[in-house]
N, C-alpha and C positions, 0 to 999 in steps of 0.2 A: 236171270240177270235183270236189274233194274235198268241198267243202262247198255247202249249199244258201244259198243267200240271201234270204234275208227282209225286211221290211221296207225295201223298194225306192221309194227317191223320187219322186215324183212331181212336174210341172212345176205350183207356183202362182204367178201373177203377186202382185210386190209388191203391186199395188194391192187385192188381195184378204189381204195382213197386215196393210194398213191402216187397209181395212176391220172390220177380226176384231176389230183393239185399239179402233177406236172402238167396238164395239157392246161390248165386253168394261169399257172404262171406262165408258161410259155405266148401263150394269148395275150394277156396283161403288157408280158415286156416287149411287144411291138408297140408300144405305143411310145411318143416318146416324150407324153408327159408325164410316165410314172417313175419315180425316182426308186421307189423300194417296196418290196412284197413281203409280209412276216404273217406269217402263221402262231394264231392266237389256241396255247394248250396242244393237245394231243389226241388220238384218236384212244380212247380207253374199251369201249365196248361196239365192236364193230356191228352194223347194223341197227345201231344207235343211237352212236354219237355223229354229228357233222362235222362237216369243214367250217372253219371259220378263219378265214383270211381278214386283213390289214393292210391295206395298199394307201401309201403316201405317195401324193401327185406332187410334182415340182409345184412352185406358186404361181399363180395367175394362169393357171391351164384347165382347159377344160375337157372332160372325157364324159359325152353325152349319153353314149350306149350301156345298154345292163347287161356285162357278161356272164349274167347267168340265167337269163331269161331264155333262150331256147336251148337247154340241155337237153342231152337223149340220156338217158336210162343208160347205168349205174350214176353219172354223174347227179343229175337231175334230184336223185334222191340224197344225196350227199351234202350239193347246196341247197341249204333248208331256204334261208332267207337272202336280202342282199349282200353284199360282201362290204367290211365296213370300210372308211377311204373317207381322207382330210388330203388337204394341202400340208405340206411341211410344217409352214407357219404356226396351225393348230395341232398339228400333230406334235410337235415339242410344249404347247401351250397345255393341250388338253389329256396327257398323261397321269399330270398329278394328280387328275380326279374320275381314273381310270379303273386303276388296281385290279387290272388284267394280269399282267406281270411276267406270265410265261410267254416267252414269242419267241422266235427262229427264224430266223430269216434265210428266207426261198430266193431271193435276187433282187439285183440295183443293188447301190449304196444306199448302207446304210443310214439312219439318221440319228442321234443324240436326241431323246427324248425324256432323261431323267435330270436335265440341267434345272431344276427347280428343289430348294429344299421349306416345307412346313414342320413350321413344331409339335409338340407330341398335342398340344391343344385343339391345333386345326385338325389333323390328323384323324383324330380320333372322331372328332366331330362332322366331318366328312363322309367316316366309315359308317358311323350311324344314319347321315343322313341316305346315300348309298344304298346302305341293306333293307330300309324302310322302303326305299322307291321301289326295289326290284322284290319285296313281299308283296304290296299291292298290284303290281302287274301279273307276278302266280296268283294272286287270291281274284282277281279282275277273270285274269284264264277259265280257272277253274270254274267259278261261277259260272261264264258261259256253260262250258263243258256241260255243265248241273241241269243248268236253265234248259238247254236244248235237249239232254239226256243223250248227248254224243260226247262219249269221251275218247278224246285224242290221243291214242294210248302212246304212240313213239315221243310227241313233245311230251306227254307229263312227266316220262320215264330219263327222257334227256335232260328237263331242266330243273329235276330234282337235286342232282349233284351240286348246279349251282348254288342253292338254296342253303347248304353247307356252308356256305363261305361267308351268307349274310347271318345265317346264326351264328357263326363265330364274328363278324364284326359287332354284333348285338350283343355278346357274352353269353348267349344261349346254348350251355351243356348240355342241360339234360329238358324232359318235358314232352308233350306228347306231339308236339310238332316233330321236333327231334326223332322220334320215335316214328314218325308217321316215313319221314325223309329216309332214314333206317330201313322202314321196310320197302319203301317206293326202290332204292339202292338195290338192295337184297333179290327183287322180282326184273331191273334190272342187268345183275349179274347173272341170273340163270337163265334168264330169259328164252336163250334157244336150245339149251336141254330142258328144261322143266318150265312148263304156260302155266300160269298163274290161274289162282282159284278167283274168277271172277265174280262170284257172287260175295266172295272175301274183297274184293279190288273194290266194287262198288261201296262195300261201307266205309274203305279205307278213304278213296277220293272225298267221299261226306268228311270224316274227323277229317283229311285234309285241310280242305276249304275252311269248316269252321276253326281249326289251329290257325290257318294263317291270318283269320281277322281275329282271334285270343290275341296273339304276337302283337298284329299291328297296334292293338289299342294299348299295351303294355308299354310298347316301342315310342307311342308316340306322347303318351303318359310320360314314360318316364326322361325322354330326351328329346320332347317337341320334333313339329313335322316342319320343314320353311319352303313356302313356294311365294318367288317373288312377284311382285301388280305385274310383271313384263315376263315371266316365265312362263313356260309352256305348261298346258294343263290338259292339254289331248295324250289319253293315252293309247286311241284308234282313231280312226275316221268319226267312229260314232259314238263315243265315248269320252265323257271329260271328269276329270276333278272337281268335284265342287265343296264348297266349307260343308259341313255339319259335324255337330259336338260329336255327335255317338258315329263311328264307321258303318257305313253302310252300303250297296249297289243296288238300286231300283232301276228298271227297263220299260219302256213300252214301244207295243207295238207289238209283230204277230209272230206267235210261236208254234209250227206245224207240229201236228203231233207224228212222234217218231218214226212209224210205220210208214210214214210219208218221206222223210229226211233220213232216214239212215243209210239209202242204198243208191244215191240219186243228188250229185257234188252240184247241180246248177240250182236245186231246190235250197240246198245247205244254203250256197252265195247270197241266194236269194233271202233265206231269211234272214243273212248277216247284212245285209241292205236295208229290210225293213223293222231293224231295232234300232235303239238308241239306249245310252247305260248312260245314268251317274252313279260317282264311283265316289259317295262324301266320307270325310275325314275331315276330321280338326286342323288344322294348318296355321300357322305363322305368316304373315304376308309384307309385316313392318318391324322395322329392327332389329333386318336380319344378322347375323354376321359377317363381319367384313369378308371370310374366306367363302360364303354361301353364296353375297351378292358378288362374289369375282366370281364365281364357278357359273351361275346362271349366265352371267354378262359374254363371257367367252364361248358358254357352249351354243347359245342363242345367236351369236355370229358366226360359230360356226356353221348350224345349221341353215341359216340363212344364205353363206357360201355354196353349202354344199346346194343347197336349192338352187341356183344357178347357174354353177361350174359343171359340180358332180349328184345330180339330183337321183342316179340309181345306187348310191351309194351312201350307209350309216352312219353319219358322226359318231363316232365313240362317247359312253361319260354320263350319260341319261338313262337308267335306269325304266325310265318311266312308260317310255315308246320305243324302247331301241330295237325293240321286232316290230 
């Protein structure tokens, strides 16, 4: 194998994510600025997939603690990242640039979140902008993955599925991305009766990575990229957006070699401290569309909200940094 593999899934029985979400809403609904709890999607491949919860706060409240920060095991492994959470106010605002779609609601009243209607013009143009952000944060991922020669095998394998949904907002059928997403699915599904041929895995991860900057530069060719003078362009701590014609990610700073980082999480932390990435793309910055600069404008308040009120918790809408 070229590359080491990390982040190795483990078998948990459904009945222990059902578990996790009851004790996880029951927690939530003592509080009593949370108005409502939904569950984003479903568990499809247990061992996986995660939880991904939705919690809308009443307005003008604030809940300072990260409920998922001292999990124990089964939970711990279930909640991958924060859990996402708005105030009502943005949560009816920040919907229509969402196109999450599935949810169910676990407790509280409900909220009315589809009272906004765009034409098929905005619409669409929305879902491109969308599916382009959330290529570049896989094709940003992966990179690392490459860079360090640690591959993350439970996120790649999780956030494959997603990646369906931006080639279908892109119109992307067929092609070798498509194909690569196919097979990433397929190792996926069998995953804990048949382990994958890893020195097959490692070339796949390679046509990965190079597919998703083929896509992006097609993507952004063919239907422009737009990030507005006041938009956010961090898409980590150390990592940002910056203009160039051709895509690209260049890093510096120090890169242990693997023998050293493979086996040993404070060393990894540590070298994810002492890099920095630019992550350059073509971009748009003036002129944008009227539905682009309202979707920046509300999600930038939102986060800024949420920085204050609910700071352990995801604004929904962002493609770019939403992990």
């Amino acid at each position: 194998m070229k590359y080491k593999y990390i982040d190795i899934p483990s078998e948990i029985s459904l009945n222990s994510y059902e578990t996790a979400i009851e004790r996880m809403v029951a927690t939530l609904l003592q509080s009593e600025s949370v108005k409502c709890i939904y569950q984003i999607g479903g568990v499809s491949s247990p061992g996986i997939s995660d939880i991904d919860l939705y919690v809308v706060f009443h307005d003008n409240q604030s809940f300072l603690s990260n409920p998922v920060e001292k999990l124990s095991f089964p939970d711990n492994q279930l909640f991958t990242h924060k859990l996402f959470g708005c105030c009502e106010s943005f949560a009816t605002q920040l919907e229509q640039f969402t196109y999450f779609g599935n949810y169910k609601l676990l407790g509280g009243t409900p909220v009315i979140m589809n009272n906004y209607f765009a034409n098929i013009e905005e619409d669409e143009l929305l879902k491109k902008q969308i599916a382009i952000e959330y290529l570049i944060k896989a094709w940003f991922s992966i990179y690392i993955n490459i860079t360090y020669g640690l591959i993350k095998l439970r996120s790649l394998l999780l956030h494959s599925k997603a990646i369906l949904y931006d080639l279908d907002f892109l119109d992307i059928k067929t092609g070798k991305l498509h194909e690569c997403i196919h097979e990433l699915l397929e190792i996926r599904k069998n995953y804990f009766q048949t382990k994958p041929d890893f020195k097959k895995l490692d070339l796949l991860c390679e046509t990965y990575s190079q597919e998703l900057e083929n896509e992006i530069i097609k993507a952004i060719s063919n239907y422009k990229f737009y990030i507005s003078k006041t938009g956010n362009r961090q898409i980590s701590k150390r990592a940002n957006i910056v203009y160039k014609a051709k895509p690209g990610i260049t890093n510096s700073g120090v890169t242990f070699p693997i023998q050293i980082t493979k086996n040993v999480k404070s060393i990894q932390r540590l070298q994810n401290k002492l890099n920095s990435y630019k992550v350059g793309v073509p971009f748009e910055e003036t002129n944008l569309p009227a539905i682009i600069s309202k979707r920046s404008e509300i999600i930038g308040s939102a986060i800024n909200y949420n920085r204050t009120n609910l700071p352990n918790f995801i604004s929904t809408a962002y493609g770019i940094n939403i992990f």
